[in-house]
C-alpha positions as a Markdown table, in Angstrom:
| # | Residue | x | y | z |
|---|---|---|---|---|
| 1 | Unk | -86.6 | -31.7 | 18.0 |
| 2 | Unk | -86.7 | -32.4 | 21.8 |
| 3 | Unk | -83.4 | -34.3 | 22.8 |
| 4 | Unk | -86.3 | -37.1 | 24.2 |
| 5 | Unk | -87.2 | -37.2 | 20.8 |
| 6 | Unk | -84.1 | -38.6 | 19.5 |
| 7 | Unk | -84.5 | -42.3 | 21.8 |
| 8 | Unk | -86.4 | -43.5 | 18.5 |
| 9 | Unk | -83.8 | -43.0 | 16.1 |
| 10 | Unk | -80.8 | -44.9 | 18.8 |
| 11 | Unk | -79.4 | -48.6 | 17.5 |
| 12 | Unk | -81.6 | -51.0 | 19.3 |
| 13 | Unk | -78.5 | -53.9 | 19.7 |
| 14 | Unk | -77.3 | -51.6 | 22.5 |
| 15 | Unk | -77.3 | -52.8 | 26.5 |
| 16 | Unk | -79.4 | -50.7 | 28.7 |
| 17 | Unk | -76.1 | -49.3 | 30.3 |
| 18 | Unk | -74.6 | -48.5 | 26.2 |
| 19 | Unk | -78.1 | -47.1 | 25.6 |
| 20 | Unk | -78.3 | -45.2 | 29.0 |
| 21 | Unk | -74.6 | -44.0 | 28.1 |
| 22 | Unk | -75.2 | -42.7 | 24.5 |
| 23 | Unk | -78.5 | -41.2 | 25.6 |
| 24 | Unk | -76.5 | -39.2 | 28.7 |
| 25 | Unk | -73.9 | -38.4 | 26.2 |
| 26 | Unk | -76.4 | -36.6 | 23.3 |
| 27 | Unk | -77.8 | -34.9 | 26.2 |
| 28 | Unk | -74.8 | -33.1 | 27.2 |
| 29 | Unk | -73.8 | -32.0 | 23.8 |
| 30 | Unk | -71.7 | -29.9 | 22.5 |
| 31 | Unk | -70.3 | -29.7 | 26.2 |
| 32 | Unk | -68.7 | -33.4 | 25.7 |
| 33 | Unk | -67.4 | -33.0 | 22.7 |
| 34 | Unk | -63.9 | -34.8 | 24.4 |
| 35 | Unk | -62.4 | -38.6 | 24.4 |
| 36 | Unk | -66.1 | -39.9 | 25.2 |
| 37 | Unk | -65.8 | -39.6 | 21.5 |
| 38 | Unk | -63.5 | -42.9 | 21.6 |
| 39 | Unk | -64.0 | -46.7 | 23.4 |
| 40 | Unk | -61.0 | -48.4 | 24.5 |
| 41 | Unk | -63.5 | -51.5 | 24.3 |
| 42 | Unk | -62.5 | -52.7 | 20.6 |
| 43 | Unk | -58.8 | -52.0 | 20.3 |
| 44 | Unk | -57.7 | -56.1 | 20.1 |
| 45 | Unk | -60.5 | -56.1 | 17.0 |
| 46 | Unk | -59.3 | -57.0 | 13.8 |
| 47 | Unk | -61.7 | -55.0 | 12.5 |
| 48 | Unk | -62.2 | -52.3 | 10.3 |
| 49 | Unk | -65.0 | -50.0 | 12.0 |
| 50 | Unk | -67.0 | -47.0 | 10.2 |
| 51 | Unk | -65.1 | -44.0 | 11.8 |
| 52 | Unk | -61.6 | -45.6 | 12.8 |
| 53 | Unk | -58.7 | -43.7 | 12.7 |
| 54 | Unk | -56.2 | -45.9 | 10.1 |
| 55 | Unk | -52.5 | -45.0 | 10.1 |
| 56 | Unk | -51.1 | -45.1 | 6.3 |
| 57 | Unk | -53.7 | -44.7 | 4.1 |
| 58 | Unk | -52.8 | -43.5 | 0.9 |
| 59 | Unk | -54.1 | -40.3 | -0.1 |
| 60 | Unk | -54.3 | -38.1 | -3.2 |
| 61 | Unk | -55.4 | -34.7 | -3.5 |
| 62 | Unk | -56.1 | -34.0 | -7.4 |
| 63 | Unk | -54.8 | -32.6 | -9.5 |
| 64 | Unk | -51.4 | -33.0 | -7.5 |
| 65 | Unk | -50.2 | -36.8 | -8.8 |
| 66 | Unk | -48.4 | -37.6 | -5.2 |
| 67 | Unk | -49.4 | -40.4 | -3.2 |
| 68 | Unk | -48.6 | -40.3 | 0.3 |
| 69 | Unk | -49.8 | -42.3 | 3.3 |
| 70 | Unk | -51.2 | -40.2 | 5.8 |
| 71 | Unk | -53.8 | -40.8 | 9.0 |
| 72 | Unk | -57.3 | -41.0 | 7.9 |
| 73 | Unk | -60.9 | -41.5 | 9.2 |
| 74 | Unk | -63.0 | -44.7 | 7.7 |
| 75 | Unk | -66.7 | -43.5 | 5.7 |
| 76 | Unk | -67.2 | -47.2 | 4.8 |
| 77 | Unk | -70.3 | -49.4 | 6.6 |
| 78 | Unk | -68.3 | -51.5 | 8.5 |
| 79 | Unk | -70.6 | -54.9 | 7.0 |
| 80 | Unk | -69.5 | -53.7 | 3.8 |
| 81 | Unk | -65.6 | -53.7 | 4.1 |
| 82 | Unk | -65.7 | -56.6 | 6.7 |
| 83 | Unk | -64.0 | -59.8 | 5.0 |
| 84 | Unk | -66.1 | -62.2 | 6.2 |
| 85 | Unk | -69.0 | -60.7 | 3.7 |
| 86 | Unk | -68.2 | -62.5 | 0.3 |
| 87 | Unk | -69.2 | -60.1 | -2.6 |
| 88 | Unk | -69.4 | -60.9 | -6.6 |
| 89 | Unk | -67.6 | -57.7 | -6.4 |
| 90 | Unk | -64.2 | -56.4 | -5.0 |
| 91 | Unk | -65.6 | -53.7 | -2.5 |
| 92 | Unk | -63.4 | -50.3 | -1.8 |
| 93 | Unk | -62.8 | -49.0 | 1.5 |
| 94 | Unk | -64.0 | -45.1 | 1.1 |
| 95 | Unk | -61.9 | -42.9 | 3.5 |
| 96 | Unk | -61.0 | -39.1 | 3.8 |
| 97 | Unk | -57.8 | -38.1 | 5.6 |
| 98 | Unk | -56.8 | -36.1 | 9.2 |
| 99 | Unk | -55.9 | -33.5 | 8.9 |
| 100 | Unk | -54.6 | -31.2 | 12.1 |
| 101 | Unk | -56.5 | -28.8 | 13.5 |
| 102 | Unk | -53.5 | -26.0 | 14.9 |
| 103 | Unk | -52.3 | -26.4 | 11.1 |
| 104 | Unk | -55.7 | -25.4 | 10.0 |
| 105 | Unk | -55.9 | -22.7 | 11.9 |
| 106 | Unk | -52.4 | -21.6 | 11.1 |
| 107 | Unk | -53.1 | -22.1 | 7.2 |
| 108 | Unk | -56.2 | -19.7 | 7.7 |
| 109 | Unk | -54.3 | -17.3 | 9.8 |
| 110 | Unk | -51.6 | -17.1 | 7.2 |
| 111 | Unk | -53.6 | -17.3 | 3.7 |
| 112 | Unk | -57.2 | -16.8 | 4.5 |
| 113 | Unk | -58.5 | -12.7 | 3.9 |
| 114 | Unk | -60.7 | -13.3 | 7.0 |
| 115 | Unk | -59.8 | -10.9 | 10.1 |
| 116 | Unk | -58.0 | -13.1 | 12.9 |
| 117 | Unk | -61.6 | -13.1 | 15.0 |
| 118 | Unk | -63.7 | -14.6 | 12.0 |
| 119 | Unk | -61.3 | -17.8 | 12.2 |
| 120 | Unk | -61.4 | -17.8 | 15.5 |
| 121 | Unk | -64.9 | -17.8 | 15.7 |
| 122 | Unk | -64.5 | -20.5 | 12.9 |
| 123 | Unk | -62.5 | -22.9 | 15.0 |
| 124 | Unk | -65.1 | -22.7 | 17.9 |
| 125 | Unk | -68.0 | -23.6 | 15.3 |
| 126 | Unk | -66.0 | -26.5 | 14.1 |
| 127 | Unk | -65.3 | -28.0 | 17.7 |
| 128 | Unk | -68.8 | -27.9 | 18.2 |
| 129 | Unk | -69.8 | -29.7 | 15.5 |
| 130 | Unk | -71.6 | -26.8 | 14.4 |
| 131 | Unk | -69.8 | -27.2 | 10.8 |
| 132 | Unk | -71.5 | -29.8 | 8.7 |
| 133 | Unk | -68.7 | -30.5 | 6.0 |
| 134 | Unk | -66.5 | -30.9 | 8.9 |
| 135 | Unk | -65.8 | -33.2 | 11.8 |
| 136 | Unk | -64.0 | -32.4 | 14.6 |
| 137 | Unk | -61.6 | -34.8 | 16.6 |
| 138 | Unk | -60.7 | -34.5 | 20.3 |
| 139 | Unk | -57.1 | -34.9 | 21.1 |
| 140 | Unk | -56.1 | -38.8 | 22.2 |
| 141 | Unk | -52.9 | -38.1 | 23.9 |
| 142 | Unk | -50.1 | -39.8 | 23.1 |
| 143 | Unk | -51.9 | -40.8 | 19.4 |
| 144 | Unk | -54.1 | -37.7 | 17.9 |
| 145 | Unk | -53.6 | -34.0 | 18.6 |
| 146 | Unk | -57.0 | -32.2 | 17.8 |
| 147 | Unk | -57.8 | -32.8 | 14.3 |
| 148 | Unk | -60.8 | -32.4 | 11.7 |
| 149 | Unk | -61.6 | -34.6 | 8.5 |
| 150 | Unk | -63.5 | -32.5 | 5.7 |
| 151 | Unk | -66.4 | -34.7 | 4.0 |
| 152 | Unk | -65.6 | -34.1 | 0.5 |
| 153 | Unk | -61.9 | -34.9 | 0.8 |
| 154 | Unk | -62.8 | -38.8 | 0.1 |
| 155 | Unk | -60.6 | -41.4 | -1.5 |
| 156 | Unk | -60.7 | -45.0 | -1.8 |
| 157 | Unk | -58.6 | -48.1 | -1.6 |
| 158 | Unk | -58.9 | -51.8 | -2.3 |
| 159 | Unk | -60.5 | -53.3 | 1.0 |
| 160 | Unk | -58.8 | -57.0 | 0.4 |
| 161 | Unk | -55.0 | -55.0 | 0.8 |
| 162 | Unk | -55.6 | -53.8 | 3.7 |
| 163 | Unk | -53.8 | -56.1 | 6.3 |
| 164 | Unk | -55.9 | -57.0 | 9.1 |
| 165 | Unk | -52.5 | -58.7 | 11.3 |
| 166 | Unk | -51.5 | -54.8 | 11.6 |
| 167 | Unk | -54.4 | -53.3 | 11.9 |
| 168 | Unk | -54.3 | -53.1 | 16.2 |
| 169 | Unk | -50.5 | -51.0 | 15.5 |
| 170 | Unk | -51.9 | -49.4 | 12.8 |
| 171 | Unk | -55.7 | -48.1 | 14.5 |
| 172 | Unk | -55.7 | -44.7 | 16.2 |
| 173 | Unk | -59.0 | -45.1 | 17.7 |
| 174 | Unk | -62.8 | -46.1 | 17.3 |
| 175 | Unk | -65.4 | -44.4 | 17.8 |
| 176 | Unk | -67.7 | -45.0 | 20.6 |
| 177 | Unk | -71.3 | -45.5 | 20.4 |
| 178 | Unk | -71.8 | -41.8 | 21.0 |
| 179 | Unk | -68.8 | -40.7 | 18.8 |
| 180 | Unk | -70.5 | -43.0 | 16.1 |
| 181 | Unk | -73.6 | -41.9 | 16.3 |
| 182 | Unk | -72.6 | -38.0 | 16.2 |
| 183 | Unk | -70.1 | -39.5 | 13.4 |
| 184 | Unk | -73.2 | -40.7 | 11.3 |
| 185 | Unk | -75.5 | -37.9 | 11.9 |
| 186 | Unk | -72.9 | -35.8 | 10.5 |
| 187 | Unk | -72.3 | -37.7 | 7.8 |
| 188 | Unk | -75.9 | -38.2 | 7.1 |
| 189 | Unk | -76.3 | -34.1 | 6.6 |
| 190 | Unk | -74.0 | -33.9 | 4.4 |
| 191 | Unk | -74.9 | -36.2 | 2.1 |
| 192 | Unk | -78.0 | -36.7 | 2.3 |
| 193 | Unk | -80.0 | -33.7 | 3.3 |
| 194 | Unk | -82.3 | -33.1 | 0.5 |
| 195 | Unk | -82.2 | -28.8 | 0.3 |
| 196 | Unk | -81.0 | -28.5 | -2.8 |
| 197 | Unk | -84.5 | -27.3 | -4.2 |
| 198 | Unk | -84.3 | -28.4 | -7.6 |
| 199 | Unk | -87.7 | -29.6 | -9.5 |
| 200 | Unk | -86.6 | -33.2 | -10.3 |
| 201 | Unk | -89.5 | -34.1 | -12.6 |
| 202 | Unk | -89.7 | -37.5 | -14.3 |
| 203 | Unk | -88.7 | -38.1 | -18.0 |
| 204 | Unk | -92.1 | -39.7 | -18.6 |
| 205 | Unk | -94.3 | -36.1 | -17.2 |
């Protein structure tokens, strides 16, 4: 697909200078991949967003029992987790945590059977995006060191207790309108790429 092509998938609510921007941005991928990942532009929000970075979610990684809060990215649709929306059902904020990326790399180093130039090669792959399980996030300074979130790490967490007061001292970032859309496009492929090919035949054939 020509990067043209792409102009008919873009969100259509955009201003010509947000659509101009996005469009300049998905041109110059993966040579961007930087803080034009992040908008300073929705920071006073009391908002949850699809892809913000939360402070203090608690996280479980089965089958280890411990709970502990740790920094984590936000899978939800924001319409579905945004309070306003009355449901006749409690809805869940889904979530998978941050993890650090120089830990990552010094985990695979240490315990991985790959030679030292594999995982190298890895980490490049990963800051590129090139990695569909995985997404790679630039370094904020003063807030994120380079970090990654792995798709299938997800938990989830009653969307009603999470305080919207804190939420500005809690949010790392947001994603900007080209961090989103690389954000859902990732997502997207790993969930819903249909490869798997498996006959799926009706029970009435």
């Amino acid at each position: 697909m020509k990067i043209e092509d792409l102009k008919i998938y873009l969100p259509k609510f955009l201003s010509a200078e947000s659509d101009q921007e996005l469009f300049a941005g998905l041109k110059d991928f993966p040579n961007n991949i930087d803080t034009r990942l992040y908008t300073n532009y929705l920071l006073e929000s009391d908002i949850i967003y699809q892809g913000d970075g939360i402070n203090d979610m608690l996280v479980i990684n089965l089958p280890n029992p411990e709970i502990k809060p740790v920094p984590s990215i936000v899978l939800s649709n924001t319409c579905d987790i945004d309070l306003i929306n009355k449901r006749n059902f409690p809805s869940q904020v889904v979530y998978t945590p941050i993890f650090n990326l120089e830990k990552y790399k010094n985990s695979l180093y240490k315990n991985s059977q790959k030679t030292r130039e594999q995982i190298d090669s890895h980490i490049v792959s990963l800051m590129k995006q090139e990695i569909t399980q995985i997404f790679y996030l630039p370094k904020i300074e003063g807030k994120l060191d380079d970090s990654i979130v792995f798709f299938d790490r997800v938990c989830n967490f009653p969307n009603k207790l999470i305080d919207r007061q804190n939420l500005r001292s809690r949010r790392l970032f947001t994603l900007s309108d080209y961090g989103a859309y690389l954000f859902l496009f990732k997502l997207s492929i790993h969930f819903t790429r249909i490869q798997d090919k498996v006959d799926r035949s009706s029970m009435n054939t």
